[in-house]
C-alpha positions as CSV (number, residue, x, y, z in Angstrom):
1,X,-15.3,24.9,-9.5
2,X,-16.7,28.2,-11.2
3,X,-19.0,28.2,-14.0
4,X,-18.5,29.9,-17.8
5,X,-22.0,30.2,-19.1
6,X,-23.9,26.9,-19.1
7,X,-21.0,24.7,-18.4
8,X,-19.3,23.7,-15.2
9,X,-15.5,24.2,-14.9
10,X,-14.1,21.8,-12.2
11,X,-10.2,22.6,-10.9
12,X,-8.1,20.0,-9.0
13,X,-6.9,21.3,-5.8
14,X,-2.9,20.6,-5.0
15,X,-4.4,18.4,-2.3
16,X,-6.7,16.5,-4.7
17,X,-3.7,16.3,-6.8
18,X,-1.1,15.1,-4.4
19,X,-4.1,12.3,-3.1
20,X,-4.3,11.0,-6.3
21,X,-0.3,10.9,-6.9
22,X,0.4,9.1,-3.2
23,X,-2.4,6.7,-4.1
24,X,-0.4,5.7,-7.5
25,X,3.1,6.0,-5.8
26,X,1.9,3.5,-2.9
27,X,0.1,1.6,-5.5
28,X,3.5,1.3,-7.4
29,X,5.1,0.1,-4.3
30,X,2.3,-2.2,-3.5
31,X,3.0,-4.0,-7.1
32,X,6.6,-4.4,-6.2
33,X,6.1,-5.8,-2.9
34,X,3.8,-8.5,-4.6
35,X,6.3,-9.0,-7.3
36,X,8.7,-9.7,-4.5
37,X,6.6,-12.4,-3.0
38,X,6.2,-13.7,-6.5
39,X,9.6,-14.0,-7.0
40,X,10.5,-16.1,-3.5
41,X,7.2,-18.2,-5.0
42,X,8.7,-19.5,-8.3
43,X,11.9,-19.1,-7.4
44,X,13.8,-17.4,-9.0
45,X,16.6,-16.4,-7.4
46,X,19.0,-18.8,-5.4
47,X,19.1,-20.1,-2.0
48,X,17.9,-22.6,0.5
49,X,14.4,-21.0,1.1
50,X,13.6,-18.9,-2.1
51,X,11.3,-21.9,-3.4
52,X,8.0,-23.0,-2.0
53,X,8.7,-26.0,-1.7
54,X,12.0,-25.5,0.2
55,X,9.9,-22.8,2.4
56,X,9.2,-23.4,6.2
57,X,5.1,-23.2,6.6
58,X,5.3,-19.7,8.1
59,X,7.0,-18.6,5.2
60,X,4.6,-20.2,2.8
61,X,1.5,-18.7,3.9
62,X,2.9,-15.5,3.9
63,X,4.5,-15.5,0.7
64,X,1.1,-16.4,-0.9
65,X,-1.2,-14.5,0.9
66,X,1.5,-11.4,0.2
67,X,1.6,-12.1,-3.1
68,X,-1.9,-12.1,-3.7
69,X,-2.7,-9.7,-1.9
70,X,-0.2,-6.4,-2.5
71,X,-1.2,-6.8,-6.2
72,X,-4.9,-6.5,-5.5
73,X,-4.2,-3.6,-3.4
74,X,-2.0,-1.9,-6.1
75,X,-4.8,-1.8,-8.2
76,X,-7.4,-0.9,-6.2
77,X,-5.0,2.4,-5.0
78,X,-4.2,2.9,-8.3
79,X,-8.1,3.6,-9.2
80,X,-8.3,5.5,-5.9
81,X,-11.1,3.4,-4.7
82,X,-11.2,3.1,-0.6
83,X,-11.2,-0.7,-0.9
84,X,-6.9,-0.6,-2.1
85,X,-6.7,1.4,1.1
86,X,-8.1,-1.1,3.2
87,X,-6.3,-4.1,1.5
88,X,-3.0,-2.6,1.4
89,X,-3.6,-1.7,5.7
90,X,-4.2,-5.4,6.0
91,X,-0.8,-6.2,3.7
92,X,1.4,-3.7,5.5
93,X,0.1,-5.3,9.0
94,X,0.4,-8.5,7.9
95,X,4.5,-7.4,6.9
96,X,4.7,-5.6,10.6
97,X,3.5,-8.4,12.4
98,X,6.3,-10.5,10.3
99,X,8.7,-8.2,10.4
100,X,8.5,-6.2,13.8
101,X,6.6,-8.9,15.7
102,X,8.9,-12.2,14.6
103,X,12.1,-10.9,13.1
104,X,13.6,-14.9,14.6
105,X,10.9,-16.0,12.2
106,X,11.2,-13.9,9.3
107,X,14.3,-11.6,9.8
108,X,14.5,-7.6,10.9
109,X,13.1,-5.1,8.0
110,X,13.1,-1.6,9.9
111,X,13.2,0.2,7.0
112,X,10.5,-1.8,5.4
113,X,8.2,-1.2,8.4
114,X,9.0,2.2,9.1
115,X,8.0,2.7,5.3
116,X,4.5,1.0,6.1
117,X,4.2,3.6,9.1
118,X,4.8,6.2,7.3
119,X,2.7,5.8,4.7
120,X,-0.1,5.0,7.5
121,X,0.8,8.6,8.7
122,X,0.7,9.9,5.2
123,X,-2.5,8.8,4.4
124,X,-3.5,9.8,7.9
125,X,-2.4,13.3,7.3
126,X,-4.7,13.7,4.4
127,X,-7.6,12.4,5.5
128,X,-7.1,15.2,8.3
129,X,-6.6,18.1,5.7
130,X,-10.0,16.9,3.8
131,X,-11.6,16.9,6.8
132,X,-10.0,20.6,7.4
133,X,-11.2,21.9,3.8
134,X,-14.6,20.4,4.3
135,X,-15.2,21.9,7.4
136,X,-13.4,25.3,5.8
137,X,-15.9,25.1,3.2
138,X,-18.7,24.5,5.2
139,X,-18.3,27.8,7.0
C-alpha cells in the first residue's frame, strides 16, 4: 500500500496472490469431488453399486452427505470466506475416515487422501507465512 495524493494505492502481495489462487484451485477440486458423488447418486455410469438405490447404507450416506457438501465448500473457497475452509476440512475427513479408516468398506484411495493431506499442509503453510508477515510488519 502507498498513497499518490489523496488516494490509496493497495498492491497484492505474491502471498496474497497465491492465497487467493489455492483457494480457487481447491475450490475447483471441491466441485469435482461433489460432482463425483453426484454422479454415483443418479447414476450415471454402470455397475452394481453406482445407483442409490443399489447402494449399501454406508455408501448412501456418504454419497449424499459428499455431495452436498463438497459443493458448498467449493463455493465458499471460491469467495475465500473462512467458512469453505471449514466445510471442505470436514469433507476431506469425512473422505479419510472412508478411505484410510475403512478401505473393506469403501475401497483404498491413497492418492485421494494423500491429496486431502496435502492440501491440509498447504493451507497450513500459509497460515504460517501470514502469521510471519504480520509479525514482520509489526516490528
Amino acid at each position: 500500500m502507498h498513497r499518490t495524493g489523496d488516494s490509496v494505492v493497495l498492491h497484492a502481495t505474491t502471498l496474497d496472490l497465491g492465497w487467493e489462487w489455492f483457494h480457487r484451485a481447491v475450490a475447483a477440486f471441491g466441485l469435482l469431488c461433489g460432482l463425483f458423488y453426484w454422479t454415483r447418486l443418479i447414476g450415471i455410469n454402470d455397475g452394481p453399486e453406482w445407483r442409490f438405490d443399489l447402494m449399501p447404507v454406508h455408501w448412501q450416506v456418504a454419497s449424499v452427505s459428499l455431495a452436498v457438501l463438497f459443493p458448498f465448500a467449493a463455493s465458499g473457497l471460491w469467495m475465500i470466506s473462512s467458512w469453505g475452509a471449514v466445510i471442505w476440512f470436514l469433507c476431506a475427513s469425512i473422505e479419510i475416515a472412508m478411505y484410510a479408516g475403512f478401505p473393506e468398506l469403501y475401497g483404498a484411495r491413497p492418492v485421494l487422501v494423500a491429496l486431502h493431506v496435502a492440501i491440509a499442509l498447504a493451507y497450513c503453510a500459509f497460515r504460517v507465512a501470514f502469521f510471519l508477515r504480520r509479525r514482520r510488519q509489526a516490528d
